[in-house]
N, C-alpha and C positions, 0 to 999 in steps of 0.2 A: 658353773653359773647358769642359771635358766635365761632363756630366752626372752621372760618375760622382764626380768632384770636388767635385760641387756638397754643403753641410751640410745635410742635410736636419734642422730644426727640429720636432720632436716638441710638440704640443700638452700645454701645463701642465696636469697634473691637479688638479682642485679639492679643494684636501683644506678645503673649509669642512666644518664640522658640520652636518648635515642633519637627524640623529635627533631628534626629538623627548622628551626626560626623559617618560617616563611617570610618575614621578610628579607630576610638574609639572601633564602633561593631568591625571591623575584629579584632581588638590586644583582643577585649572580647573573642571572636567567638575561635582564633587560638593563643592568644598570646603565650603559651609557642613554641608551632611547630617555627612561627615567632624565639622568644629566638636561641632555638634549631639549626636553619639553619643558624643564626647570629655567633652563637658559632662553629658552623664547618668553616665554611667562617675565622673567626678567628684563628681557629686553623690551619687552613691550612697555613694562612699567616706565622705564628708564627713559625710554624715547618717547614717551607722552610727556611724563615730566620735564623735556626738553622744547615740547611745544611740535614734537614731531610723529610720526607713524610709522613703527617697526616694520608691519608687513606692507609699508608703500613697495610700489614695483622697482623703484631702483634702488631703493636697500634691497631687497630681496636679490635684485640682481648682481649687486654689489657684493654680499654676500658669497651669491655663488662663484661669480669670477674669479672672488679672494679664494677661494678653496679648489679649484676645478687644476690647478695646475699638481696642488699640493696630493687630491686626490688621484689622478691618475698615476703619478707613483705611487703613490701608498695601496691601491688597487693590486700593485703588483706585487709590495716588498711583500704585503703578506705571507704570501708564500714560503719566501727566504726563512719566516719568525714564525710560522707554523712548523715548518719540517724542523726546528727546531735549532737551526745555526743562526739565532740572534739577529743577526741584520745583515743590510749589505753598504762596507763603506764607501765603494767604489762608485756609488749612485751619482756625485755631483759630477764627476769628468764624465760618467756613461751618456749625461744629458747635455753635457759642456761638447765631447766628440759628436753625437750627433747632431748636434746643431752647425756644428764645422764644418763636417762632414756635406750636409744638406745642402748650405749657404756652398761650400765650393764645388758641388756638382749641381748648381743651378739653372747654368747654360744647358745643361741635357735635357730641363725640360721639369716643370715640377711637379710631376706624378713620380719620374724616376728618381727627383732627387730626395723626395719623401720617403721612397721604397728603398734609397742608400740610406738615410739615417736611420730607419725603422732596424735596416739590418744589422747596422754597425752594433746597436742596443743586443740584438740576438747574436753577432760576434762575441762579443764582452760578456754574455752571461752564458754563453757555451767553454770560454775559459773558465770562469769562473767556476762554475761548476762541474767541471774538467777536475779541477785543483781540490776544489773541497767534496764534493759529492765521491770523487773516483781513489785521489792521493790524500782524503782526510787531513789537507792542510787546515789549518785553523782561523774560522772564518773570516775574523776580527781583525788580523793578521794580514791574511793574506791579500783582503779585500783593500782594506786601508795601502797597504805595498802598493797594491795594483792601481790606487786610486791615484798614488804619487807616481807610476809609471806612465798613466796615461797623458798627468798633467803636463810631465817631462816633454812627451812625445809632441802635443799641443804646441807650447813653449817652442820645442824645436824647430817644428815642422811649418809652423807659420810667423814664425820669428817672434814672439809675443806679441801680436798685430792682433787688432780686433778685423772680423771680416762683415762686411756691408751687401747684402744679397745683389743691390742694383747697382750696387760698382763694381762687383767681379760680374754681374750678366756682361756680355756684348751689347756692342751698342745695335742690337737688331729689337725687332717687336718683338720674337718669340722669346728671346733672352729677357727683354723689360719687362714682357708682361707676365712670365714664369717669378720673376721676384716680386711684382707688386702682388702675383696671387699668393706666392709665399706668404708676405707681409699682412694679406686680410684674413688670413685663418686666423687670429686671436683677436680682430675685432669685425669680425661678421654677425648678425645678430639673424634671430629664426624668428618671423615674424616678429620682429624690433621687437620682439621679448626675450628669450633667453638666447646667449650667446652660445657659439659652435664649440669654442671652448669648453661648457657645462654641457653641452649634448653630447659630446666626444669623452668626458669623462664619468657621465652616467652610462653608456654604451657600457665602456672597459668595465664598469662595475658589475654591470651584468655580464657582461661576458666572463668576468674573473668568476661571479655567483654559480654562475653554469658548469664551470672546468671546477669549481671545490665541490657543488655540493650534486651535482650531476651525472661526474666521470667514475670510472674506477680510481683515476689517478689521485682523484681529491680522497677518496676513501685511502689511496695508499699513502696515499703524504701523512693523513693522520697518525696512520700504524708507524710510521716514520717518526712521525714529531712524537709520538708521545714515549715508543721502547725501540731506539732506532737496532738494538738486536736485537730482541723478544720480532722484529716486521720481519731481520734478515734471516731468522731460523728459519719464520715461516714460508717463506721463500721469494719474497720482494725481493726486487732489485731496485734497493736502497740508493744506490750508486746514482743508477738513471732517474729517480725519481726525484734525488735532493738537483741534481743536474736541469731536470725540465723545469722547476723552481726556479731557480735560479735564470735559466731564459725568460720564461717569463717576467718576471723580477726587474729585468736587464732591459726589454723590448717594453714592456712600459714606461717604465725611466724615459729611454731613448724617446718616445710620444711627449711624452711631459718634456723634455729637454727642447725636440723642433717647438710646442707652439712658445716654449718658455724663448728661440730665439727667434721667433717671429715678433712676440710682443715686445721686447725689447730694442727690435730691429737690429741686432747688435749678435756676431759669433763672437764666443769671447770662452777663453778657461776659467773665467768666474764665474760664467753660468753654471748655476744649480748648487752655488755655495748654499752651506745648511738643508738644505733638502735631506737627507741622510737621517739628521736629529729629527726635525718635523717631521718626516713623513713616520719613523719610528714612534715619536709620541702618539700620533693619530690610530697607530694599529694600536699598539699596547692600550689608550684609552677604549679601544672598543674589544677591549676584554682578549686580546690573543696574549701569551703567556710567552716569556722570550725562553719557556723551555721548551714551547713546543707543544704540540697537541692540540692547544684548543683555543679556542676563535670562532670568529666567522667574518666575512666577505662582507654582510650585515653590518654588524661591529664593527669593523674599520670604515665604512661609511658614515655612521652614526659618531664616528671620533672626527672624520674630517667634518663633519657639519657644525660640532662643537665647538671644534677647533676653528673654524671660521665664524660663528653667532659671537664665541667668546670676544674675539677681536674685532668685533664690528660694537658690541657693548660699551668696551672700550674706547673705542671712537667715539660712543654718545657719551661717554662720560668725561672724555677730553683728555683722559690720561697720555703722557707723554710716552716715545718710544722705549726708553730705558726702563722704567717703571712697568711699562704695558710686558715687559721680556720679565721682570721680577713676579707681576701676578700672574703672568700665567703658568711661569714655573709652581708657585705658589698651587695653584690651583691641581696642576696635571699632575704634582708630586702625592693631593691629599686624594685622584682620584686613582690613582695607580696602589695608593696605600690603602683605602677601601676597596678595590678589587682583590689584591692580598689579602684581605684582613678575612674578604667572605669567603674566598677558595680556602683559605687554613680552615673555618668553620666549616666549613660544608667536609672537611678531611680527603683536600685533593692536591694539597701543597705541604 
């Protein structure tokens, strides 16, 4: 047969879809910020409609102070749900011991008894990540165990008694006046505008901003969260890396735990019930992935400020407490289901 006889077979064109939805990228790229400006815009309506004004200063402030506790753990857990172990359960006793902690070495004086609860928090996530980082126990697991040991330990240790900063001080000046400073860190106000509370947990955010998107370590944590062996081939030390996560994680908590037992005036092993769940919804809403890899310090910013507008809406709107836990389940499930929806599109889930 000739040549010229021969079919010559033309190569199939791929007519797959290549392009990318741009709106797709930017709600990946920006969705919560996007959320965020949607929910002021909202609120503003809503609070006119009421006869009132959203960005008056003590909504504004109001706002902040509801989120400034919820914030400085969640500043930290990041870390825990980027390197890609899910969460940490252990959060509500990490905040419940240092506040214990704090309130009963408050006779020493309260710069040192700040610098005992800060560390008890970096005790508790040096185990922690001891266990999981080093022995690859399993985070959920283990963390939740540890959460019922410490609560045990509490229990035990101070008989289930709530403790009162100015009744264990001594009866001297430096004992009283170490607890009543205790007791103004969560209602000090910075120029009787923002509270020391929301300046203490915009610091941590920058400072968490710095240590991800600044250090080596935040570059390794990612190589971590996204192929935790594809990081260890390449020669991370996976081990110490999900471990410093986890301090971190632990020593914020502990921050949010003192001013959480300052504002309540009250040590108690209920402090920091639910924290664990809320400060989880707050990162995953700002786009971190509970497999790991990706996020940002940003992002979980922008979930806690949602997280706090959403709940102050709610207040203009008058919704009851039961109902107010149903919509915002409602809500955080449809935006946790649209961050999914656009990583499967974009081809990263």
């Amino acid at each position: 047969m000739s040549d010229q006889n021969k079919t010559v077979l033309s190569p199939k064109t791929d007519t797959r879809k290549t392009e990318v939805n741009k709106g797709i990228l930017l709600f990946n790229r920006m969705g919560i910020w996007v959320i965020t400006i949607a929910l002021l815009i909202l609120g503003t309506i809503i609070a006119a409609a009421n006869g009132g004004h959203f960005f008056d200063k003590s909504n504004i402030q109001s706002i902040l102070e509801a989120v400034a506790l919820y914030g400085m753990v969640a500043a930290g857990l990041f870390y825990v749900t980027y390197s890609g172990n899910w969460t940490d359960m252990s959060i509500p006793l990490t905040m419940a011991m240092a506040g214990m902690l704090t309130v009963q070495s408050i006779n020493l004086g309260f710069p040192v008894a700040l610098l005992i609860g800060i560390a008890t928090g970096l005790a508790i996530g040096m185990i922690n990540g001891f266990m999981i980082g080093h022995l690859r126990a399993n985070p959920i697991i283990w963390s939740w165990g540890f959460n019922l040991l410490l609560s045990g330990i509490i229990r035990v240790g101070w008989g289930g008694k709530q403790l009162y900063a100015d009744t264990v001080a001594k009866q001297t000046d430096f004992a009283q006046h170490s607890a009543q400073t205790f007791y103004s860190i969560s209602r000090t106000y910075i120029g009787g505008i923002i509270s020391l509370m929301a300046i203490v947990m915009l610091c941590m955010f920058v400072l968490s901003y710095i240590i991800h998107a600044k250090t080596s370590f935040g570059q390794k944590l990612k190589l971590v969260g996204s192929n935790y062996e594809a990081a260890r081939f390449s020669g991370i030390n996976c081990q110490k890396i999900v471990m410093m996560g986890y301090m971190i994680s632990s020593t914020f908590a502990a921050v949010g735990g003192i001013f959480y037992t300052a504002l309540r005036k009250t040590a108690s092993y209920e402090n920091g019930t639910g924290y664990d769940f809320t400060c989880l919804t707050c990162v995953l809403l700002g786009g971190t992935l509970l497999s790991g890899g990706k996020g940002s310090v940003l992002g979980t910013f922008g979930g806690v400020l949602a997280y706090g507008i959403l709940n102050n809406i709610l207040s203009w709107i008058g919704i009851g407490t039961y109902t107010k836990y149903a919509v915002q389940g409602m809500v955080f499930l449809l935006i946790v289901f649209i961050n999914t929806y656009t990583e499967r599109k974009l081809g990263r889930s």
